[in-house]
C-alpha positions in Angstrom: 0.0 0.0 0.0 1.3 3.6 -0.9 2.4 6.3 1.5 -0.6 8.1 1.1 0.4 11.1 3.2 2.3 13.2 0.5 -1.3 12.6 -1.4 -3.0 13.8 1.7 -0.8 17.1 1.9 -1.3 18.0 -1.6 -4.9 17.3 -1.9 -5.4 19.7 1.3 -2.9 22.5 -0.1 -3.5 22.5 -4.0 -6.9 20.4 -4.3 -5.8 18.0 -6.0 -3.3 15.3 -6.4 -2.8 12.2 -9.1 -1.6 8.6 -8.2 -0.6 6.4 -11.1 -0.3 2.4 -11.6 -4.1 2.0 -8.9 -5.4 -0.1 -11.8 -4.4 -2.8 -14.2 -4.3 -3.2 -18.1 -6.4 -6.2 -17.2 -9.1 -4.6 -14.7 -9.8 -1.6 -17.2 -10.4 -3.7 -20.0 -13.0 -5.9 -17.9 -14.3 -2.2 -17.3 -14.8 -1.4 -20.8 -16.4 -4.6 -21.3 -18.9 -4.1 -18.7 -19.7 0.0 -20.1 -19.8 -1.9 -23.7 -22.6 -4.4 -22.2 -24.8 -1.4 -21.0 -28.4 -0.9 -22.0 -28.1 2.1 -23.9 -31.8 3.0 -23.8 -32.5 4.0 -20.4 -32.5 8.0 -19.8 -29.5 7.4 -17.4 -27.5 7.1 -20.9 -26.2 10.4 -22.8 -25.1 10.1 -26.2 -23.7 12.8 -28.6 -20.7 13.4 -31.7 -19.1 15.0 -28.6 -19.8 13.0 -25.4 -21.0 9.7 -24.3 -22.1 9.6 -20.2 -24.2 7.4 -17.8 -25.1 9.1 -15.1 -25.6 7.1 -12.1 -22.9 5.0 -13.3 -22.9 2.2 -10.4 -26.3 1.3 -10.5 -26.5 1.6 -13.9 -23.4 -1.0 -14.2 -23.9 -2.9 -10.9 -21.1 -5.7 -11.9 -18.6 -3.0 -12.3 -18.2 -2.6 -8.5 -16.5 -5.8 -8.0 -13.5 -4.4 -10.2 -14.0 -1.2 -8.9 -14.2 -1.3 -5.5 -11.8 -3.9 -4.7 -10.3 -4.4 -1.7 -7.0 -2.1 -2.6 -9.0 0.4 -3.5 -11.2 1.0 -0.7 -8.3 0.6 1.5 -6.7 3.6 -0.3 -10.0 5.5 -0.2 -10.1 4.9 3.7 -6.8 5.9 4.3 -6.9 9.0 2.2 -10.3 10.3 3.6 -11.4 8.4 6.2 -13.8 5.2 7.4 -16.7 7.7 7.3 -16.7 8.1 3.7 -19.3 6.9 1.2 -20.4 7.1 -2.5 -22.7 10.2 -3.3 -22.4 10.3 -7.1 -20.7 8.0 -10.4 -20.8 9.4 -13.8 -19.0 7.7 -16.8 -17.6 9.9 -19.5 -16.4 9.4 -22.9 -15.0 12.2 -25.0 -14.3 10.4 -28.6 -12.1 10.8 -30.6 -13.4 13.3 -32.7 -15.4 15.4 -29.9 -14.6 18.9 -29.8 -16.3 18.9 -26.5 -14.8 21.5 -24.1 -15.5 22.9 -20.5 -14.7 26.3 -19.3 -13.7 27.0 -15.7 -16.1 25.9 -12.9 -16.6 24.2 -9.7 -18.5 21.3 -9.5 -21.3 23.2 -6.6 -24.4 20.5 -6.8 -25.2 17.1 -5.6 -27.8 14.3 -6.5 -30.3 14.1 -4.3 -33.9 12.1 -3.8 -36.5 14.4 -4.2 -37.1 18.2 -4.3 -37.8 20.3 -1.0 -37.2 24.1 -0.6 -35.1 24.6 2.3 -32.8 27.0 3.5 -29.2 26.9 2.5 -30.1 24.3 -0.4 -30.5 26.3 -3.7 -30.2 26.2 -7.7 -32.6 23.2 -8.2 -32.5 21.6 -11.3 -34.4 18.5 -12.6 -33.8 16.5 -15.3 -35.3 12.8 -16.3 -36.1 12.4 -12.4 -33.1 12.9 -11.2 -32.9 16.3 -8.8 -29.8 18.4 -8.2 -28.8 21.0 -5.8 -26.4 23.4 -4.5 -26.3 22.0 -1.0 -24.8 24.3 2.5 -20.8 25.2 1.5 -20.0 22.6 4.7 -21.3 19.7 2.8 -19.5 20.5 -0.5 -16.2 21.1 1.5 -16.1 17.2 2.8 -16.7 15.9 -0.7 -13.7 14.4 -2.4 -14.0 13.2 -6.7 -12.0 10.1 -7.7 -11.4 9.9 -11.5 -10.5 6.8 -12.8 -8.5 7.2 -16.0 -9.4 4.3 -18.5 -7.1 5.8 -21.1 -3.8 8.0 -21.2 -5.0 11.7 -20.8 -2.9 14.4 -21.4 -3.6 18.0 -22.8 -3.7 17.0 -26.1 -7.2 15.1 -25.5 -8.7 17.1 -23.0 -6.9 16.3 -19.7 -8.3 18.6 -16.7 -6.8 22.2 -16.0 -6.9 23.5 -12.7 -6.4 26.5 -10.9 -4.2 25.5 -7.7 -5.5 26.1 -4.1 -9.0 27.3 -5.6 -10.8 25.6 -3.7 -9.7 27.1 -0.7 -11.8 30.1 -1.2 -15.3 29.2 -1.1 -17.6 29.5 -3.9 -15.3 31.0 -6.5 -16.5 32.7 -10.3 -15.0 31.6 -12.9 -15.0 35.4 -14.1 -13.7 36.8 -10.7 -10.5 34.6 -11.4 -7.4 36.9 -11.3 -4.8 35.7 -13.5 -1.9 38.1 -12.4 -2.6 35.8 -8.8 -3.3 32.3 -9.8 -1.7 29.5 -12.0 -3.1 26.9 -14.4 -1.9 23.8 -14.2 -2.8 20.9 -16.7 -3.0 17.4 -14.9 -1.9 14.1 -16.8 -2.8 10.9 -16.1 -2.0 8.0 -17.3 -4.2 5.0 -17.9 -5.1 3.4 -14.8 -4.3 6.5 -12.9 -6.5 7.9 -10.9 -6.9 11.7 -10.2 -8.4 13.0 -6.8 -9.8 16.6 -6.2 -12.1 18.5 -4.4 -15.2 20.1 -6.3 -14.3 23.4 -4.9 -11.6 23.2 -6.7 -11.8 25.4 -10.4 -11.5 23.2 -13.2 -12.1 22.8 -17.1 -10.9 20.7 -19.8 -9.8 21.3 -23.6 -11.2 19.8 -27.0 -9.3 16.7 -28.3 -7.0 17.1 -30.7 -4.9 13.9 -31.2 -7.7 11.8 -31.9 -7.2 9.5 -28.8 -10.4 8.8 -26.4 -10.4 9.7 -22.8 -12.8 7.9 -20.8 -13.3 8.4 -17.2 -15.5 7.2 -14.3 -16.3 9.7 -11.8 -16.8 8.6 -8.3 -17.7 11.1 -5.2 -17.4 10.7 -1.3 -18.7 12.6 1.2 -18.9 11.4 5.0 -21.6 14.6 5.4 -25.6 13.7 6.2 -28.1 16.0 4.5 -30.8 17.7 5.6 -33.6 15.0 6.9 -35.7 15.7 5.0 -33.2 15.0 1.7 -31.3 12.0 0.8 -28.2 11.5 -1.3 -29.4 9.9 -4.4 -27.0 7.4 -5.0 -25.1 6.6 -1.7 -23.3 3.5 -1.1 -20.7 2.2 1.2 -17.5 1.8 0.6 
Protein backbone atom coordinates (compact mmCIF):
# COMPACT_ATOMS: atom_id res chain seq x y z
CA UNK A 1 0.00 0.00 0.00
CA UNK A 2 1.32 3.57 -0.91
CA UNK A 3 2.43 6.25 1.53
CA UNK A 4 -0.59 8.12 1.06
CA UNK A 5 0.41 11.15 3.22
CA UNK A 6 2.32 13.19 0.55
CA UNK A 7 -1.33 12.63 -1.41
CA UNK A 8 -2.97 13.80 1.67
CA UNK A 9 -0.82 17.08 1.95
CA UNK A 10 -1.33 18.02 -1.62
CA UNK A 11 -4.88 17.29 -1.87
CA UNK A 12 -5.36 19.66 1.34
CA UNK A 13 -2.90 22.46 -0.08
CA UNK A 14 -3.46 22.52 -4.00
CA UNK A 15 -6.86 20.44 -4.32
CA UNK A 16 -5.82 18.03 -5.99
CA UNK A 17 -3.30 15.27 -6.44
CA UNK A 18 -2.83 12.18 -9.14
CA UNK A 19 -1.56 8.60 -8.25
CA UNK A 20 -0.63 6.44 -11.12
CA UNK A 21 -0.34 2.43 -11.60
CA UNK A 22 -4.09 2.01 -8.94
CA UNK A 23 -5.45 -0.10 -11.83
CA UNK A 24 -4.41 -2.79 -14.16
CA UNK A 25 -4.27 -3.24 -18.12
CA UNK A 26 -6.40 -6.18 -17.19
CA UNK A 27 -9.08 -4.59 -14.74
CA UNK A 28 -9.83 -1.59 -17.18
CA UNK A 29 -10.37 -3.68 -20.04
CA UNK A 30 -13.03 -5.89 -17.87
CA UNK A 31 -14.28 -2.18 -17.32
CA UNK A 32 -14.82 -1.39 -20.83
CA UNK A 33 -16.44 -4.60 -21.28
CA UNK A 34 -18.90 -4.10 -18.70
CA UNK A 35 -19.68 -0.03 -20.15
CA UNK A 36 -19.79 -1.92 -23.68
CA UNK A 37 -22.65 -4.40 -22.20
CA UNK A 38 -24.79 -1.42 -20.95
CA UNK A 39 -28.36 -0.94 -22.04
CA UNK A 40 -28.09 2.14 -23.88
CA UNK A 41 -31.82 3.03 -23.83
CA UNK A 42 -32.52 3.99 -20.40
CA UNK A 43 -32.51 7.98 -19.77
CA UNK A 44 -29.51 7.45 -17.37
CA UNK A 45 -27.52 7.14 -20.89
CA UNK A 46 -26.23 10.36 -22.77
CA UNK A 47 -25.10 10.14 -26.20
CA UNK A 48 -23.66 12.77 -28.59
CA UNK A 49 -20.73 13.44 -31.66
CA UNK A 50 -19.08 14.97 -28.57
CA UNK A 51 -19.76 13.03 -25.44
CA UNK A 52 -20.97 9.70 -24.27
CA UNK A 53 -22.10 9.61 -20.21
CA UNK A 54 -24.17 7.37 -17.76
CA UNK A 55 -25.10 9.09 -15.15
CA UNK A 56 -25.56 7.14 -12.07
CA UNK A 57 -22.92 4.97 -13.27
CA UNK A 58 -22.91 2.21 -10.35
CA UNK A 59 -26.27 1.29 -10.45
CA UNK A 60 -26.49 1.55 -13.86
CA UNK A 61 -23.44 -0.97 -14.22
CA UNK A 62 -23.87 -2.87 -10.95
CA UNK A 63 -21.09 -5.67 -11.90
CA UNK A 64 -18.60 -3.03 -12.31
CA UNK A 65 -18.20 -2.58 -8.54
CA UNK A 66 -16.53 -5.77 -7.96
CA UNK A 67 -13.47 -4.42 -10.20
CA UNK A 68 -14.05 -1.25 -8.91
CA UNK A 69 -14.23 -1.28 -5.53
CA UNK A 70 -11.78 -3.89 -4.73
CA UNK A 71 -10.28 -4.36 -1.68
CA UNK A 72 -7.00 -2.13 -2.63
CA UNK A 73 -8.96 0.41 -3.47
CA UNK A 74 -11.21 1.03 -0.68
CA UNK A 75 -8.28 0.59 1.47
CA UNK A 76 -6.72 3.58 -0.30
CA UNK A 77 -9.99 5.54 -0.17
CA UNK A 78 -10.10 4.94 3.71
CA UNK A 79 -6.78 5.87 4.28
CA UNK A 80 -6.90 9.03 2.25
CA UNK A 81 -10.30 10.27 3.64
CA UNK A 82 -11.42 8.36 6.19
CA UNK A 83 -13.80 5.24 7.41
CA UNK A 84 -16.66 7.66 7.35
CA UNK A 85 -16.73 8.10 3.68
CA UNK A 86 -19.31 6.88 1.17
CA UNK A 87 -20.43 7.06 -2.48
CA UNK A 88 -22.71 10.16 -3.30
CA UNK A 89 -22.35 10.32 -7.09
CA UNK A 90 -20.73 7.97 -10.36
CA UNK A 91 -20.81 9.37 -13.76
CA UNK A 92 -18.97 7.74 -16.82
CA UNK A 93 -17.56 9.93 -19.51
CA UNK A 94 -16.42 9.41 -22.91
CA UNK A 95 -14.95 12.17 -24.98
CA UNK A 96 -14.26 10.37 -28.60
CA UNK A 97 -12.05 10.79 -30.55
CA UNK A 98 -13.43 13.35 -32.69
CA UNK A 99 -15.36 15.36 -29.94
CA UNK A 100 -14.56 18.90 -29.80
CA UNK A 101 -16.35 18.91 -26.46
CA UNK A 102 -14.79 21.45 -24.05
CA UNK A 103 -15.48 22.95 -20.49
CA UNK A 104 -14.67 26.26 -19.33
CA UNK A 105 -13.66 26.97 -15.71
CA UNK A 106 -16.13 25.91 -12.91
CA UNK A 107 -16.59 24.25 -9.69
CA UNK A 108 -18.45 21.27 -9.49
CA UNK A 109 -21.35 23.18 -6.65
CA UNK A 110 -24.43 20.55 -6.83
CA UNK A 111 -25.17 17.09 -5.57
CA UNK A 112 -27.84 14.34 -6.49
CA UNK A 113 -30.34 14.08 -4.33
CA UNK A 114 -33.92 12.07 -3.83
CA UNK A 115 -36.50 14.43 -4.16
CA UNK A 116 -37.08 18.18 -4.35
CA UNK A 117 -37.80 20.30 -1.05
CA UNK A 118 -37.17 24.13 -0.62
CA UNK A 119 -35.05 24.56 2.26
CA UNK A 120 -32.76 26.97 3.49
CA UNK A 121 -29.20 26.91 2.54
CA UNK A 122 -30.14 24.26 -0.42
CA UNK A 123 -30.50 26.31 -3.71
CA UNK A 124 -30.19 26.23 -7.69
CA UNK A 125 -32.56 23.16 -8.17
CA UNK A 126 -32.45 21.55 -11.27
CA UNK A 127 -34.41 18.52 -12.62
CA UNK A 128 -33.83 16.53 -15.25
CA UNK A 129 -35.27 12.80 -16.28
CA UNK A 130 -36.13 12.44 -12.35
CA UNK A 131 -33.14 12.88 -11.18
CA UNK A 132 -32.89 16.26 -8.77
CA UNK A 133 -29.81 18.36 -8.23
CA UNK A 134 -28.84 21.04 -5.79
CA UNK A 135 -26.41 23.44 -4.50
CA UNK A 136 -26.33 21.96 -1.04
CA UNK A 137 -24.81 24.34 2.50
CA UNK A 138 -20.85 25.21 1.50
CA UNK A 139 -20.02 22.57 4.69
CA UNK A 140 -21.27 19.75 2.79
CA UNK A 141 -19.47 20.53 -0.54
CA UNK A 142 -16.20 21.12 1.48
CA UNK A 143 -16.11 17.21 2.83
CA UNK A 144 -16.73 15.93 -0.74
CA UNK A 145 -13.73 14.42 -2.43
CA UNK A 146 -13.96 13.18 -6.71
CA UNK A 147 -12.01 10.13 -7.67
CA UNK A 148 -11.37 9.94 -11.54
CA UNK A 149 -10.53 6.84 -12.83
CA UNK A 150 -8.52 7.16 -15.99
CA UNK A 151 -9.39 4.34 -18.54
CA UNK A 152 -7.12 5.83 -21.14
CA UNK A 153 -3.80 8.02 -21.16
CA UNK A 154 -5.01 11.69 -20.82
CA UNK A 155 -2.90 14.37 -21.42
CA UNK A 156 -3.56 18.00 -22.83
CA UNK A 157 -3.72 17.02 -26.07
CA UNK A 158 -7.24 15.12 -25.47
CA UNK A 159 -8.65 17.05 -22.96
CA UNK A 160 -6.92 16.34 -19.73
CA UNK A 161 -8.26 18.61 -16.70
CA UNK A 162 -6.78 22.22 -15.99
CA UNK A 163 -6.94 23.47 -12.74
CA UNK A 164 -6.39 26.53 -10.86
CA UNK A 165 -4.19 25.54 -7.74
CA UNK A 166 -5.53 26.05 -4.08
CA UNK A 167 -9.05 27.26 -5.65
CA UNK A 168 -10.82 25.56 -3.66
CA UNK A 169 -9.71 27.10 -0.67
CA UNK A 170 -11.77 30.15 -1.25
CA UNK A 171 -15.27 29.19 -1.13
CA UNK A 172 -17.64 29.54 -3.90
CA UNK A 173 -15.28 31.04 -6.53
CA UNK A 174 -16.53 32.70 -10.26
CA UNK A 175 -14.95 31.60 -12.89
CA UNK A 176 -15.00 35.45 -14.12
CA UNK A 177 -13.66 36.85 -10.73
CA UNK A 178 -10.49 34.58 -11.36
CA UNK A 179 -7.42 36.95 -11.27
CA UNK A 180 -4.82 35.68 -13.52
CA UNK A 181 -1.89 38.08 -12.35
CA UNK A 182 -2.60 35.81 -8.84
CA UNK A 183 -3.30 32.32 -9.83
CA UNK A 184 -1.72 29.55 -12.02
CA UNK A 185 -3.10 26.85 -14.39
CA UNK A 186 -1.94 23.76 -14.23
CA UNK A 187 -2.83 20.85 -16.71
CA UNK A 188 -2.97 17.38 -14.86
CA UNK A 189 -1.89 14.11 -16.83
CA UNK A 190 -2.77 10.89 -16.09
CA UNK A 191 -1.96 8.05 -17.35
CA UNK A 192 -4.18 5.01 -17.90
CA UNK A 193 -5.12 3.45 -14.77
CA UNK A 194 -4.27 6.53 -12.88
CA UNK A 195 -6.52 7.85 -10.88
CA UNK A 196 -6.88 11.74 -10.23
CA UNK A 197 -8.40 12.99 -6.84
CA UNK A 198 -9.79 16.56 -6.25
CA UNK A 199 -12.12 18.54 -4.41
CA UNK A 200 -15.21 20.11 -6.33
CA UNK A 201 -14.28 23.35 -4.90
CA UNK A 202 -11.55 23.17 -6.67
CA UNK A 203 -11.76 25.40 -10.41
CA UNK A 204 -11.46 23.16 -13.22
CA UNK A 205 -12.10 22.85 -17.12
CA UNK A 206 -10.90 20.66 -19.78
CA UNK A 207 -9.81 21.28 -23.63
CA UNK A 208 -11.24 19.84 -26.96
CA UNK A 209 -9.34 16.74 -28.32
CA UNK A 210 -6.98 17.05 -30.72
CA UNK A 211 -4.94 13.88 -31.19
CA UNK A 212 -7.67 11.77 -31.93
CA UNK A 213 -7.18 9.47 -28.85
CA UNK A 214 -10.42 8.82 -26.42
CA UNK A 215 -10.38 9.73 -22.76
CA UNK A 216 -12.78 7.86 -20.79
CA UNK A 217 -13.32 8.43 -17.19
CA UNK A 218 -15.55 7.18 -14.32
CA UNK A 219 -16.28 9.72 -11.81
CA UNK A 220 -16.75 8.55 -8.27
CA UNK A 221 -17.66 11.13 -5.20
CA UNK A 222 -17.35 10.65 -1.28
CA UNK A 223 -18.74 12.60 1.18
CA UNK A 224 -18.92 11.40 4.99
CA UNK A 225 -21.61 14.60 5.45
CA UNK A 226 -25.62 13.74 6.24
CA UNK A 227 -28.08 15.97 4.53
CA UNK A 228 -30.79 17.75 5.58
CA UNK A 229 -33.60 15.02 6.89
CA UNK A 230 -35.70 15.68 5.00
CA UNK A 231 -33.15 14.98 1.73
CA UNK A 232 -31.32 12.00 0.83
CA UNK A 233 -28.24 11.48 -1.27
CA UNK A 234 -29.37 9.93 -4.44
CA UNK A 235 -27.00 7.41 -5.03
CA UNK A 236 -25.11 6.58 -1.74
CA UNK A 237 -23.30 3.54 -1.06
CA UNK A 238 -20.65 2.16 1.22
CA UNK A 239 -17.53 1.80 0.64
Amino acid sequence: MKNVDPYKSQLESFGFTTLEHIFSNEQIEGMLKLIGQADMSKGTFRKTADLFAIRQFLKEVPEIDQLILNDEFKQLIHDLFGWDYFIVKSIYFDKPEQSNWFVSYHQDLTISVDRKVELDDYSKWTIKQDQFSVQPPLDVLKQIYTVRIHLDDTNENNGALKVVPGSHLKGVYRPQDIDWSMETEQTCDVPKGGVMIMKPLLLHSSSRTINNNKRRVIHIEFCNQELHEKLKWAERMSV
